[in-house]
C-alpha positions in Angstrom: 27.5 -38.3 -50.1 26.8 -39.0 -53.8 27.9 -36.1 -55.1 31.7 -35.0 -55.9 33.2 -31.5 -56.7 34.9 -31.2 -60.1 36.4 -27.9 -62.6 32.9 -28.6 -64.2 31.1 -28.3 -61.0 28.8 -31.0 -58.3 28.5 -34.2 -60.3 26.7 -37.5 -59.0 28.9 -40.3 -59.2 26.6 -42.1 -60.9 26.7 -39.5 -63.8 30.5 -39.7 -63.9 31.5 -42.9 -62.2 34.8 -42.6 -64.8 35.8 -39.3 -62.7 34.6 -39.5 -59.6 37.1 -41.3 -57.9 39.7 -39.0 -58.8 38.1 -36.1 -58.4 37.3 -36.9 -55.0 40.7 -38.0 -54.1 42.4 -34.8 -55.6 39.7 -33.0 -53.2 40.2 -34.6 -50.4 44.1 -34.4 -50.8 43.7 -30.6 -51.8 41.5 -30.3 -48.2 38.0 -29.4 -50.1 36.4 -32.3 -49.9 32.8 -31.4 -48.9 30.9 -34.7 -49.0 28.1 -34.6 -46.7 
């Protein structure tokens, strides 16, 4: 954990904590959510 996939590619979610959330969520809902 700490990292979340966006269209930019792996970001920490201390480097984006504006977009993580919602990138994670849209992963997750979209079934890609590889958070380890």
């Amino acid at each position: 954990m700490g990292q979340v996939r966006t269209s930019g590619g792996w970001k920490s979610k201390r480097e984006s904590q504006g977009l993580w959330w919602p990138a994670s969520l849209a992963g997750w809902l979209a079934g890609g959510e590889d958070e380890s």
